[in-house]
C-alpha positions as CSV (number, residue, x, y, z in Angstrom):
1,X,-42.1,2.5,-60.7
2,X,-39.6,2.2,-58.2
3,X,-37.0,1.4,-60.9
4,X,-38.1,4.4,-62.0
5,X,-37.5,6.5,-59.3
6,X,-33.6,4.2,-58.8
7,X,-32.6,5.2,-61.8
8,X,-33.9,8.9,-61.8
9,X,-31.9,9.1,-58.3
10,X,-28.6,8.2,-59.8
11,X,-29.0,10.7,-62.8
12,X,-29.2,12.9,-60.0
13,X,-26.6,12.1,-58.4
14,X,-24.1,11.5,-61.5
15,X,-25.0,15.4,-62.8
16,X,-23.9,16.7,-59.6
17,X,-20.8,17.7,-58.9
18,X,-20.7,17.6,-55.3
19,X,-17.8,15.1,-54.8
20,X,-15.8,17.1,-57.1
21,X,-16.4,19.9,-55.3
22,X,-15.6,18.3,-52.2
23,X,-12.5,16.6,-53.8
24,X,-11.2,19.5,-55.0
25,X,-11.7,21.3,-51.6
26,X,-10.1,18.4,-49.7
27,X,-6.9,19.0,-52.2
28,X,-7.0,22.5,-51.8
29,X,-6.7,22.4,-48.0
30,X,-3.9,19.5,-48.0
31,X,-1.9,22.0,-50.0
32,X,-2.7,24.8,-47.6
33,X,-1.5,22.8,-44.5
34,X,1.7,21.8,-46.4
35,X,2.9,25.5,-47.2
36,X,2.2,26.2,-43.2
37,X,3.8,23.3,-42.1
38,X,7.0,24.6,-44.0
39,X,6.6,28.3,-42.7
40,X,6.4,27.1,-39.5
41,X,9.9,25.4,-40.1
42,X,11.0,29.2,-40.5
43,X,9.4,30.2,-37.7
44,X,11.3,27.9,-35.7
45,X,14.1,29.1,-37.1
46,X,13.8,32.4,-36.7
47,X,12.5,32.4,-33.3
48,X,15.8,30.1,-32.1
49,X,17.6,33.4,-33.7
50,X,15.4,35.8,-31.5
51,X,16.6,33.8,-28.9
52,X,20.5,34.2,-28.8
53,X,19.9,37.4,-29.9
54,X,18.2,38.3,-26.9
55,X,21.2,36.7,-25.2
56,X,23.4,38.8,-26.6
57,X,21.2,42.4,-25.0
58,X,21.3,41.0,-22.0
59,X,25.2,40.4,-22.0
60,X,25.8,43.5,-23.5
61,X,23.4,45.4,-20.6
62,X,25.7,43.8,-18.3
63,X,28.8,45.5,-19.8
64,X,30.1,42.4,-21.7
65,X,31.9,42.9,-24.8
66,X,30.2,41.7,-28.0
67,X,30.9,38.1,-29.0
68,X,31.9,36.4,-32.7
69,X,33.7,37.5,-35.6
70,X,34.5,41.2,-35.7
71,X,33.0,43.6,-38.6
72,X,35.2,43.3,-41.6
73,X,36.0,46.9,-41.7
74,X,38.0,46.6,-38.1
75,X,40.3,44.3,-39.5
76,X,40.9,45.6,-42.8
77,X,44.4,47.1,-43.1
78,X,45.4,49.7,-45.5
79,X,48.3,49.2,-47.9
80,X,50.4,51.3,-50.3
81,X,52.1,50.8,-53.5
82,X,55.3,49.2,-52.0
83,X,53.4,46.4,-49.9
84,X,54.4,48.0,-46.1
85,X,51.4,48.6,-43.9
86,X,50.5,51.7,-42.7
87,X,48.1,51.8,-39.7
């Protein structure tokens, strides 16, 4: 009898799919905390670029000129057909 009742338990248990379930969730969340983990690395990022930004209003509030490389447009010079710069 309780052989019986050994063996009935294990059918049980081997026609579950419980730890598959429970596999397949564990895999499920490891994936999920691997795509946050690299869009927090952009986060980082971006907040470091919110940062100088911010800088830069404060500077400019203050009447500083802007820093870096100017627009292309301000440097761009016009020329005709025989090569001499007009301004």
């Amino acid at each position: 009898m309780k052989d019986y009742f050994k063996r009935l338990w294990c059918a049980i248990w081997a026609s579950t799919d419980i730890d598959e379930k429970a596999e397949a969730a564990l895999k499920e969340a490891k994936a999920r905390i691997a795509e946050m983990k690299k869009e927090l690395v952009d986060v980082k990022k971006a907040a470091k670029n919110v940062v100088a930004q911010s800088k830069d209003v404060v500077d400019a509030a203050k009447g500083k000129k802007r820093r870096g490389k100017k627009p292309y447009y301000k440097n761009k010079t016009k020329t005709n057909n025989n090569k001499s710069i007009k301004k």
